[in-house]
C-alpha positions as a printed Julia matrix, in Angstrom:
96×3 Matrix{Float64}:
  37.62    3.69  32.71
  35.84    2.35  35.71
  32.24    0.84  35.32
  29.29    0.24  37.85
  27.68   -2.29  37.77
  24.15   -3.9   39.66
  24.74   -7.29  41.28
  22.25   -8.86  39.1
  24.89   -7.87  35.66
  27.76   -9.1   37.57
  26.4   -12.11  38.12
  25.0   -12.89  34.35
  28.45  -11.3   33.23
  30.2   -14.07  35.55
  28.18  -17.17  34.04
  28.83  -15.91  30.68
  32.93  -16.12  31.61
  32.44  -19.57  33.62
  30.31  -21.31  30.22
  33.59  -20.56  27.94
  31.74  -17.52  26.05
  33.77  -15.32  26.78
  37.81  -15.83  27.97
  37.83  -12.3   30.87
  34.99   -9.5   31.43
  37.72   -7.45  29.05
  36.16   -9.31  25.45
  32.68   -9.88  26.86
  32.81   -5.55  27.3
  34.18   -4.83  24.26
  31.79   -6.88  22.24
  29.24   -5.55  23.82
  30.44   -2.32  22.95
  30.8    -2.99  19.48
  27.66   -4.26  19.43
  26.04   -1.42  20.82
  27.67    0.83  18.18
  26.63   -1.72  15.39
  23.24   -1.76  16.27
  23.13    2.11  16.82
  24.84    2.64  12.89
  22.2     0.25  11.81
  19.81    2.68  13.17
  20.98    5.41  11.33
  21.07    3.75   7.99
  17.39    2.59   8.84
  16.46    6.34   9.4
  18.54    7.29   6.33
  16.71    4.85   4.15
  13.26    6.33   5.44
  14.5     9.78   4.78
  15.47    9.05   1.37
  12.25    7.26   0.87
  10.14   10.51   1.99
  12.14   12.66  -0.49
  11.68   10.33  -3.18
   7.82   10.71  -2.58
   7.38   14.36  -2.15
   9.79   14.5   -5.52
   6.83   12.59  -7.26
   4.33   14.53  -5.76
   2.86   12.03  -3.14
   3.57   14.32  -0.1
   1.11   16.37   1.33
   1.49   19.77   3.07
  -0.02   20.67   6.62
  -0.39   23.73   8.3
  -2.76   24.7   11.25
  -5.89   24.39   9.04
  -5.32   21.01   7.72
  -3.39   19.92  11.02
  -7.22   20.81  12.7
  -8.64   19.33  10.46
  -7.17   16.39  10.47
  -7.26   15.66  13.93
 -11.1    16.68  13.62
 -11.85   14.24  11.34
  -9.79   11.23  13.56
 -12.42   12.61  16.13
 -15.17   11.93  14.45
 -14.51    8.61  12.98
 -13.33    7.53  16.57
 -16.63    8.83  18.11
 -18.37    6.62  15.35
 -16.38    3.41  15.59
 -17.53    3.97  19.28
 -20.96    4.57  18.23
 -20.92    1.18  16.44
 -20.0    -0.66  19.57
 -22.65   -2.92  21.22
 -24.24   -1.77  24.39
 -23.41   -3.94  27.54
 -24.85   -3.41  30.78
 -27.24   -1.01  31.92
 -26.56    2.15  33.99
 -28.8     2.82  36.72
């Protein structure tokens, strides 16, 4: 397999080799490459955990169902309590 690379990675992958933390651009790719799969499973079981979580609400009854009505409403009442949070805001300046 045969990798690009920008100028500005070869040269960070190069000081890596040169400081010892790595021995060849062969171990410093394949951690990096486990560690991309690590981070992506831990993302998974983060989102699995969530998911679980959400069941185990709606099981107990904590969920709550939306369809266009309540979607409508919902966004009209974020609306309104933007438009008075905005209301509340002191008045600086004057137009004219």
């Amino acid at each position: 397999m045969n990798v690009t690379l920008t100028p500005e990675l070869e040269r960070r992958i190069r000081e890596k080799i040169e400081r010892g933390d790595y021995d060849n651009v062969d171990d410093l790719m394949r951690e990096a490459v486990h560690r991309l799969i690590e981070e992506d499973e831990i993302d998974l079981d983060t989102i699995r955990t969530r998911l679980r979580q959400a069941d185990a609400e709606i099981d107990r009854g904590e969920g709550s169902d939306f369809d266009e009505n309540t979607t409508n409403n919902l966004a009209g009442d974020i609306h309104a309590r933007g438009m008075r949070r905005l209301a509340e805001l002191p008045k600086t300046g004057s137009r004219g």
